[in-house]
N, CA, C and O atoms as a CHARMM CRD file, in Angstrom:
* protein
*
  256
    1    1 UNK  N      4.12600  -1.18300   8.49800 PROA 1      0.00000
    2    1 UNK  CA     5.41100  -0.87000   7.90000 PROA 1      0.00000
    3    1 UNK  C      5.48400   0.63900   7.67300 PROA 1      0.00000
    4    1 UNK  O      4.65000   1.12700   6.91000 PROA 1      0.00000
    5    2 UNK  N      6.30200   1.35500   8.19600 PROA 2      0.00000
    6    2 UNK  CA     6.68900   2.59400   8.26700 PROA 2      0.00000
    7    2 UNK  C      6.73300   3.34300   6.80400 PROA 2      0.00000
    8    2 UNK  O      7.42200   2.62100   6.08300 PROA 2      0.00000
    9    3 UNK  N      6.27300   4.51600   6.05200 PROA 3      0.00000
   10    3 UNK  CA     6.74500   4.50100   4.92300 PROA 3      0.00000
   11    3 UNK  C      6.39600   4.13000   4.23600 PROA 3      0.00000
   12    3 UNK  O      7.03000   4.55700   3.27100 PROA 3      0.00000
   13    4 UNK  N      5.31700   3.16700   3.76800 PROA 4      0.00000
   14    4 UNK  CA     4.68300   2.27700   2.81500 PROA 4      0.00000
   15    4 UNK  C      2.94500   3.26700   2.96700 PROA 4      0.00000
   16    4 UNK  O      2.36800   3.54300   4.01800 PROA 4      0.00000
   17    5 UNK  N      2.58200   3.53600   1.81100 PROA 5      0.00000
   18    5 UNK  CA     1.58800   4.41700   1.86000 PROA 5      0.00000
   19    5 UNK  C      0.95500   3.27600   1.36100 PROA 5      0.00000
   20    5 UNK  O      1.47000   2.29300   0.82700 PROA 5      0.00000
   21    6 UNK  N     -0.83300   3.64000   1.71800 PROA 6      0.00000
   22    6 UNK  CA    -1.77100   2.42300   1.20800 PROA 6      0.00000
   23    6 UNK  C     -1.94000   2.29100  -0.79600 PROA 6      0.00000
   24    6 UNK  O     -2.05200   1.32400  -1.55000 PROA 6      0.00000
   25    7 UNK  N     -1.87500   3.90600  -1.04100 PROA 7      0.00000
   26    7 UNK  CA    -1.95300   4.31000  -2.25400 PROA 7      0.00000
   27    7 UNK  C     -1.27300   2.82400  -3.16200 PROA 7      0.00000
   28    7 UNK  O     -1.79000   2.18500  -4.07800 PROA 7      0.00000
   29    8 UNK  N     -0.08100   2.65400  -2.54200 PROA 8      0.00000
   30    8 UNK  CA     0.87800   1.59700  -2.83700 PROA 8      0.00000
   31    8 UNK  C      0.17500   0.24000  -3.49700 PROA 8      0.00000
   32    8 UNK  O      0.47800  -0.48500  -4.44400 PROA 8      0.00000
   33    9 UNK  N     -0.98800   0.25600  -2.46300 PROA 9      0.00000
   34    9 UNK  CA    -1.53700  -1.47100  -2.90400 PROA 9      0.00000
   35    9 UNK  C     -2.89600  -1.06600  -3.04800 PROA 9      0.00000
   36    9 UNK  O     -3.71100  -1.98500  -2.96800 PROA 9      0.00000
   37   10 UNK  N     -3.41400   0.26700  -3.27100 PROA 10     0.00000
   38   10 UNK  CA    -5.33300   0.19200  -3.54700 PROA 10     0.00000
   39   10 UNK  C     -5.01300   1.77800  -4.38500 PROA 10     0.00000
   40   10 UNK  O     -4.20200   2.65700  -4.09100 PROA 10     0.00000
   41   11 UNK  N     -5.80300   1.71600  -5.28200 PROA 11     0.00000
   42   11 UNK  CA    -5.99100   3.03800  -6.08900 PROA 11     0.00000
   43   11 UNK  C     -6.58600   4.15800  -5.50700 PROA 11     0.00000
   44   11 UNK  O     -7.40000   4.00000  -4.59800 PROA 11     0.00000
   45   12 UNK  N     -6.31300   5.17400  -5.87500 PROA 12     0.00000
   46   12 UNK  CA    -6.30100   6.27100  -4.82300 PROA 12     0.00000
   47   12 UNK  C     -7.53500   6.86400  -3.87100 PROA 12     0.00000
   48   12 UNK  O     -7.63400   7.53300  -2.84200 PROA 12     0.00000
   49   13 UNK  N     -8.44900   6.18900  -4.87300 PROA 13     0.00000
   50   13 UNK  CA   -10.02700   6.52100  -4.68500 PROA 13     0.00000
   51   13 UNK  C    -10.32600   5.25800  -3.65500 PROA 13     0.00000
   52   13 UNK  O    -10.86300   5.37800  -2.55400 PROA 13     0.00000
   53   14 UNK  N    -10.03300   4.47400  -4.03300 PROA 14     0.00000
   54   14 UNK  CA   -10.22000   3.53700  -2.98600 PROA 14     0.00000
   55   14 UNK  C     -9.79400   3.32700  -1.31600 PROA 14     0.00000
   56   14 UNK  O    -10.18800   2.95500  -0.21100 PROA 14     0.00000
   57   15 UNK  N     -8.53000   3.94800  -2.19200 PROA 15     0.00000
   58   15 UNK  CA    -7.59000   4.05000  -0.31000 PROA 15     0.00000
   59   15 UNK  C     -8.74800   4.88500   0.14100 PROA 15     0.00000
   60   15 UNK  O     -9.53000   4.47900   1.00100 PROA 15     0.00000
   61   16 UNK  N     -8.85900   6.10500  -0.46700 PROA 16     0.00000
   62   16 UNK  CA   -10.02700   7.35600   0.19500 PROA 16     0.00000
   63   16 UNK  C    -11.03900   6.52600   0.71800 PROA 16     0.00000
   64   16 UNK  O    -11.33000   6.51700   1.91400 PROA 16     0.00000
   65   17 UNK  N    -11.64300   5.75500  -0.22800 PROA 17     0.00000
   66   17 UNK  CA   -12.99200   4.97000   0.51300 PROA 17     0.00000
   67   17 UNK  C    -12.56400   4.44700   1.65200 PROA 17     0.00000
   68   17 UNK  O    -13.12500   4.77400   2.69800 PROA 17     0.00000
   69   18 UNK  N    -11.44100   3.49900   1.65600 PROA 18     0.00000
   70   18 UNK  CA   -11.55800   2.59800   3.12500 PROA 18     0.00000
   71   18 UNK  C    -11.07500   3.43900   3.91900 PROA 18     0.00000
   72   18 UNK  O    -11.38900   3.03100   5.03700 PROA 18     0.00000
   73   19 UNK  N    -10.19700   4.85600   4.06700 PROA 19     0.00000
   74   19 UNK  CA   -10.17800   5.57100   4.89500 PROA 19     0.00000
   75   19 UNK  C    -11.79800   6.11400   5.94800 PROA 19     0.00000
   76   19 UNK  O    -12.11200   6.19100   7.13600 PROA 19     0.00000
   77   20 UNK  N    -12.38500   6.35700   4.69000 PROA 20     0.00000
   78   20 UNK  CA   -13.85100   6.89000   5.30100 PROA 20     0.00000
   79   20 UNK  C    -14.71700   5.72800   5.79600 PROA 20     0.00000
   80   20 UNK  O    -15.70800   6.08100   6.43400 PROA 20     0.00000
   81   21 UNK  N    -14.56300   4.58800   5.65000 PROA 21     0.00000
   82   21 UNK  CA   -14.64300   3.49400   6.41300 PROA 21     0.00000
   83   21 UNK  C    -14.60800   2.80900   7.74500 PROA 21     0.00000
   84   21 UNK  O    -15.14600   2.05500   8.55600 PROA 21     0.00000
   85   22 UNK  N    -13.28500   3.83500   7.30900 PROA 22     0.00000
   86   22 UNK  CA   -12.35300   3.19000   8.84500 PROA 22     0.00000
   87   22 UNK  C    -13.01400   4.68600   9.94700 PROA 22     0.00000
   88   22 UNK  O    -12.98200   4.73700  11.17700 PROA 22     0.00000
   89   23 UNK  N    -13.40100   5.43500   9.26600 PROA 23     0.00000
   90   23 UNK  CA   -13.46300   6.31700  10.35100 PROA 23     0.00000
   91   23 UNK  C    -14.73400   5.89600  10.64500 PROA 23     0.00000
   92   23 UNK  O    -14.85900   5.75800  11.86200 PROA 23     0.00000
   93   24 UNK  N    -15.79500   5.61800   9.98900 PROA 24     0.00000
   94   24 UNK  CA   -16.93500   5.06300  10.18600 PROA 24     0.00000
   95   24 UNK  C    -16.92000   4.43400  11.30600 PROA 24     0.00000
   96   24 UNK  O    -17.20900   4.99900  12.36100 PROA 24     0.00000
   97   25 UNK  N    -16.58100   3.17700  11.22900 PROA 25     0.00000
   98   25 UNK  CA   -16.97600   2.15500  12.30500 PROA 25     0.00000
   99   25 UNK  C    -14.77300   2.08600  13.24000 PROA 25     0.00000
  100   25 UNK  O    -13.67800   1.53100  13.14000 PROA 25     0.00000
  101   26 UNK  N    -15.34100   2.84500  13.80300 PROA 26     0.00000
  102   26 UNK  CA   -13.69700   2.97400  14.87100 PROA 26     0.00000
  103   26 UNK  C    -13.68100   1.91700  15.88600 PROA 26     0.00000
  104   26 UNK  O    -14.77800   1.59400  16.34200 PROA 26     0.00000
  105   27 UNK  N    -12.91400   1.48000  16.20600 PROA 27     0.00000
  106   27 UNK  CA   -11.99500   0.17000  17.05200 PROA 27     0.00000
  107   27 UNK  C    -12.81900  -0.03400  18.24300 PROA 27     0.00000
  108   27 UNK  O    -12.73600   0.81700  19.12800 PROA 27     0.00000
  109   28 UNK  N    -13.46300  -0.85600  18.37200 PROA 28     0.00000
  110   28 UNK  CA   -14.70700  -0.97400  19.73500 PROA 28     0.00000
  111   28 UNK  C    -13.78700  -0.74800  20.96500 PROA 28     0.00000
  112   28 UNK  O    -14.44100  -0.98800  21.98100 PROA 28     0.00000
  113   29 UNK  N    -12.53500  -0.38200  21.24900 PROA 29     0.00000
  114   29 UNK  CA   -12.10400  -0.46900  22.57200 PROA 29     0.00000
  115   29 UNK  C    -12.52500   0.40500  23.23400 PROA 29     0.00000
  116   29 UNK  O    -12.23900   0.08300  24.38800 PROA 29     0.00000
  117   30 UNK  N    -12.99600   1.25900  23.24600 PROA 30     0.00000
  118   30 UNK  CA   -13.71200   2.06900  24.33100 PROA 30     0.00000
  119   30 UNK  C    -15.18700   1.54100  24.56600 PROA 30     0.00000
  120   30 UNK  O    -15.78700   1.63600  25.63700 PROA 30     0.00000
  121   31 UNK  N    -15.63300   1.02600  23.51500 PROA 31     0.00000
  122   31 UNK  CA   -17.00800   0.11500  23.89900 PROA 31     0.00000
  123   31 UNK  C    -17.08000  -1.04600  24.96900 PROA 31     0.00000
  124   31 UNK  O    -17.90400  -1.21700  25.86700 PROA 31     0.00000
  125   32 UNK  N    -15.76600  -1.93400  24.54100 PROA 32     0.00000
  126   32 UNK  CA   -15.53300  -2.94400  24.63900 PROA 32     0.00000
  127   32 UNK  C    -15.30100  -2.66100  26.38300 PROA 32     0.00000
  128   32 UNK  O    -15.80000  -3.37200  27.25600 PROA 32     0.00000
  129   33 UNK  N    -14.20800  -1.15300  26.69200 PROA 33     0.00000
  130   33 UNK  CA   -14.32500  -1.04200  28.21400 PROA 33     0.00000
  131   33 UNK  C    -15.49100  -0.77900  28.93400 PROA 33     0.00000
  132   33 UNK  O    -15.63800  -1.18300  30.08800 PROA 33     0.00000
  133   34 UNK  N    -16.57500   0.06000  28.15500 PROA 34     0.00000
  134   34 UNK  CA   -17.55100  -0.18600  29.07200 PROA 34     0.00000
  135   34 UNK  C    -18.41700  -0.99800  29.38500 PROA 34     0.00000
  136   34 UNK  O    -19.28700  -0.68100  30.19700 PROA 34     0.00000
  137   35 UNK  N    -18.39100  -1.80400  29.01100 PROA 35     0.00000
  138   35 UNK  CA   -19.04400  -3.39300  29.15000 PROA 35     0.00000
  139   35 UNK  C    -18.56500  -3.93800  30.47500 PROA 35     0.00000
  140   35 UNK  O    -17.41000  -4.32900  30.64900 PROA 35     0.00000
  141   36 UNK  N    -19.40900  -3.94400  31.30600 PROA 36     0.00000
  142   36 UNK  CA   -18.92700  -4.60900  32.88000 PROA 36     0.00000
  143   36 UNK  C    -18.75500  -5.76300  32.78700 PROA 36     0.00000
  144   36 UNK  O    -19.58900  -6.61800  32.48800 PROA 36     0.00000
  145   37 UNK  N    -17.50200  -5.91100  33.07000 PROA 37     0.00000
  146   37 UNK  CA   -16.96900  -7.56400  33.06800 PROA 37     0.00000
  147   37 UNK  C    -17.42300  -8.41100  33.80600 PROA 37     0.00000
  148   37 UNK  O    -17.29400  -8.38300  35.03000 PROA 37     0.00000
  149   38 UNK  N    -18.10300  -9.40500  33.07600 PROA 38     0.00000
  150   38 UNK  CA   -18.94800 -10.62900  34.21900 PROA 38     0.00000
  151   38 UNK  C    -18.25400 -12.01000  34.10000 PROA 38     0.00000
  152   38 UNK  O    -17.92100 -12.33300  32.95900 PROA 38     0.00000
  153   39 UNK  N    -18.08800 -12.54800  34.73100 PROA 39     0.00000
  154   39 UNK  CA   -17.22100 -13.56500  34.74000 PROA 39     0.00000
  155   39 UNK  C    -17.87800 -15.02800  34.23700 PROA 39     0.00000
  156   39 UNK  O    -18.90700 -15.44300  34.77100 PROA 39     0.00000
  157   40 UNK  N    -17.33600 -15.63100  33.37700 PROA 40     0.00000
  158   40 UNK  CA   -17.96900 -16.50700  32.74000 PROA 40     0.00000
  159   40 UNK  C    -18.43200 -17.86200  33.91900 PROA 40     0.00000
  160   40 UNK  O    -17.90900 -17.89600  35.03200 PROA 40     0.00000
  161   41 UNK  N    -19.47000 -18.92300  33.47500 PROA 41     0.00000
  162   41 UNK  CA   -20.05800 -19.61300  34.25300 PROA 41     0.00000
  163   41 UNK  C    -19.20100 -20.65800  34.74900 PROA 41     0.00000
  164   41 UNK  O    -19.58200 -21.14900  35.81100 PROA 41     0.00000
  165   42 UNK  N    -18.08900 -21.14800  34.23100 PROA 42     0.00000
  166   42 UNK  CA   -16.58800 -21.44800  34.81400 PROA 42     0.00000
  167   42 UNK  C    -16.13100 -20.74800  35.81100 PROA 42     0.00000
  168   42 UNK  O    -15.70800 -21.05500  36.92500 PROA 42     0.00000
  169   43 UNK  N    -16.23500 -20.03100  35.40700 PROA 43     0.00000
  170   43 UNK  CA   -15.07700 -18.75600  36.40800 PROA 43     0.00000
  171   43 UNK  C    -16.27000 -18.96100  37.43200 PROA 43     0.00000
  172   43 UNK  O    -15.57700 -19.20700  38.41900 PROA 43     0.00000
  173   44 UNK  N    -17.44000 -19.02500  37.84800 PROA 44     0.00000
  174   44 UNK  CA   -18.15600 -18.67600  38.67500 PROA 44     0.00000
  175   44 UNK  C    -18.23500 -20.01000  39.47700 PROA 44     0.00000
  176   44 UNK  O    -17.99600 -20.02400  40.68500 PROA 44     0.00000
  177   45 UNK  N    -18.57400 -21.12600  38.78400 PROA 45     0.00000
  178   45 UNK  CA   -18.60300 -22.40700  39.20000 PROA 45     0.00000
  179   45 UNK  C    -17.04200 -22.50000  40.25300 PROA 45     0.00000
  180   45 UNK  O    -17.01800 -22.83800  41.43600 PROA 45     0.00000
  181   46 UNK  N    -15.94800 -22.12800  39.47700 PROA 46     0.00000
  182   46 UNK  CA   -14.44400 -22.27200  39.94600 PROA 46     0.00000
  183   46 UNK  C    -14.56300 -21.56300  41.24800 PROA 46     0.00000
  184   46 UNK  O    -14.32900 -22.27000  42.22800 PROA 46     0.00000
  185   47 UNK  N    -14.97300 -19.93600  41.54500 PROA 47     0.00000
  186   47 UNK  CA   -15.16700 -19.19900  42.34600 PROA 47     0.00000
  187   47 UNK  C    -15.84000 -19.94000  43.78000 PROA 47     0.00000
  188   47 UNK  O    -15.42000 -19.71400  44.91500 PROA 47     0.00000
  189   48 UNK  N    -16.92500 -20.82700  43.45500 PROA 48     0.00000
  190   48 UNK  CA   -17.50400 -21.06600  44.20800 PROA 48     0.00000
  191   48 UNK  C    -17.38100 -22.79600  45.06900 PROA 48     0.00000
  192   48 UNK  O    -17.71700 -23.29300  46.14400 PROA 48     0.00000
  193   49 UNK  N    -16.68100 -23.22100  43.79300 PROA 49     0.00000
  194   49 UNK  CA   -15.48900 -24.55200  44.48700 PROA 49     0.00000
  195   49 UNK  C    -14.45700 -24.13600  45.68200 PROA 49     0.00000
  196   49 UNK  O    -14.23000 -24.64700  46.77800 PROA 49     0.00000
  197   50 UNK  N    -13.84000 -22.79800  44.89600 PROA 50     0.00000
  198   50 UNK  CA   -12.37100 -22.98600  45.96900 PROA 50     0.00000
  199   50 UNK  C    -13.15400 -22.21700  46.92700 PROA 50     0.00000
  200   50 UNK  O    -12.77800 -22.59300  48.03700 PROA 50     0.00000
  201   51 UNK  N    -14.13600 -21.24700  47.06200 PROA 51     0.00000
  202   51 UNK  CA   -14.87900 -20.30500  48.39000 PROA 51     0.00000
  203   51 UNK  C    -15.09800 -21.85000  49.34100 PROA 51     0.00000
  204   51 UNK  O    -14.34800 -22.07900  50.29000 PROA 51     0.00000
  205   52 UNK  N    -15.98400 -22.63300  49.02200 PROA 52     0.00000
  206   52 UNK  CA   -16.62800 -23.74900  49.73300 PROA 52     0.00000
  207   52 UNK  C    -15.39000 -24.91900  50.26700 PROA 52     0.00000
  208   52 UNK  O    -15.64400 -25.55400  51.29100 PROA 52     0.00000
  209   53 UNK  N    -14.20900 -25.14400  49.62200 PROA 53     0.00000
  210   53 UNK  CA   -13.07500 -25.56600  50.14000 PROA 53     0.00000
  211   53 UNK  C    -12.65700 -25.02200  51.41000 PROA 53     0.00000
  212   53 UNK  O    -12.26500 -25.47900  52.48300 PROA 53     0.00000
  213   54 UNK  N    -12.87600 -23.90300  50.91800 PROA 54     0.00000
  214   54 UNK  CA   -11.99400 -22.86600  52.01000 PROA 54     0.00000
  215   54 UNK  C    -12.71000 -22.96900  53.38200 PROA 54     0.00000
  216   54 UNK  O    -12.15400 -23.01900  54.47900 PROA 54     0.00000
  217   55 UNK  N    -13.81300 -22.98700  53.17000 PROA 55     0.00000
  218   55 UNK  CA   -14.76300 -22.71800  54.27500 PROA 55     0.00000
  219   55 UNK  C    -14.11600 -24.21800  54.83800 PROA 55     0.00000
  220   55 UNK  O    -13.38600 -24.37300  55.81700 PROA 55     0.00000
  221   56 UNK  N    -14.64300 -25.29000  53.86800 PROA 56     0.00000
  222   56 UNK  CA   -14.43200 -26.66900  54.87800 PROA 56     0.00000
  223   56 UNK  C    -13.07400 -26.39200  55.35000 PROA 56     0.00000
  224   56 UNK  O    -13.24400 -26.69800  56.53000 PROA 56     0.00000
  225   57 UNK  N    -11.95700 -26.06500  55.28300 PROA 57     0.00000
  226   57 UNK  CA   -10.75800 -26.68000  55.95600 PROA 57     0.00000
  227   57 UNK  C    -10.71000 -25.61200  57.02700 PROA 57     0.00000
  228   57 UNK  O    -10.24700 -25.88300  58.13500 PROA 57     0.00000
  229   58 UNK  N    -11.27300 -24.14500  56.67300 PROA 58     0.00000
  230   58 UNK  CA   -11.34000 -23.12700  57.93800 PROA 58     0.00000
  231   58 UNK  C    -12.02200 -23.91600  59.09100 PROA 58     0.00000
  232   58 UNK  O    -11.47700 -23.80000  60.18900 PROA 58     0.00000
  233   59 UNK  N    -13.66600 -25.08100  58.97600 PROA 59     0.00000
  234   59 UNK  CA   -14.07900 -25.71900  59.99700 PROA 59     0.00000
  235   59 UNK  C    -13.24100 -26.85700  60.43500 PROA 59     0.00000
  236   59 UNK  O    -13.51600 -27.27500  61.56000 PROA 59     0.00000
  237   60 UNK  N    -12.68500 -27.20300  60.07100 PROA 60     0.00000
  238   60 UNK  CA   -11.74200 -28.77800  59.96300 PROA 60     0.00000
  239   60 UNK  C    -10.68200 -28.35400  61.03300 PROA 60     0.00000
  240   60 UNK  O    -10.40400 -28.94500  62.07600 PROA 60     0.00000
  241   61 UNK  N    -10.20800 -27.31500  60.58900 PROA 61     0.00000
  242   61 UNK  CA    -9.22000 -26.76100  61.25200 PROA 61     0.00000
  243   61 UNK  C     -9.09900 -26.54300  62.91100 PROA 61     0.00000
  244   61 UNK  O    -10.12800 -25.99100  63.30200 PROA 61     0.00000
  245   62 UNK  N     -8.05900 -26.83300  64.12900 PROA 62     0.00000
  246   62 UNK  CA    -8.62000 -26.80800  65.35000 PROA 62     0.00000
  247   62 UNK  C     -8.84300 -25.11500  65.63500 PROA 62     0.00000
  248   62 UNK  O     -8.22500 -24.34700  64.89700 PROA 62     0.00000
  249   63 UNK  N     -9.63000 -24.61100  66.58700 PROA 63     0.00000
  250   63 UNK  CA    -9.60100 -23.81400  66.88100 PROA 63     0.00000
  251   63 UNK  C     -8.27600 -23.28600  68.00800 PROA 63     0.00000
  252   63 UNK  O     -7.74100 -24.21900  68.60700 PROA 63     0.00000
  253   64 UNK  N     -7.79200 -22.01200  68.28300 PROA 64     0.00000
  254   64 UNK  CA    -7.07800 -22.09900  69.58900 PROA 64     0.00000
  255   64 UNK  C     -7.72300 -21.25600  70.86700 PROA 64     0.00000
  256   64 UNK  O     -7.17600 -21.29200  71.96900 PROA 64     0.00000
């Protein structure tokens, strides 16, 4: 909410604390991007259903 200072709902010393808090431990998203995305054992199992489908109907299929 725009305009609404924290002072509002925590005493002044306090807002200060959770400010220095917050700077402490900052928002993992830049952590969180470097973490190489591995695809869960679903996703891998799934991956490797529709690959092996594919293959059978590519052999099934007539040649020309």
């Amino acid at each position: 909410m725009p305009g609404i200072k924290p002072e509002k709902f925590y005493p002044r010393d306090q807002a200060e604390s959770l400010r220095e808090q917050a700077k402490k431990f900052p928002l993992p998203t830049a952590a969180a991007e470097s973490i190489p995305l591995r695809p869960s054992p679903a996703e891998e199992k799934l991956k490797d259903s529709l690959a092996k489908k594919e293959r059978d109907l590519n052999q099934s299929l007539p040649k020309n």
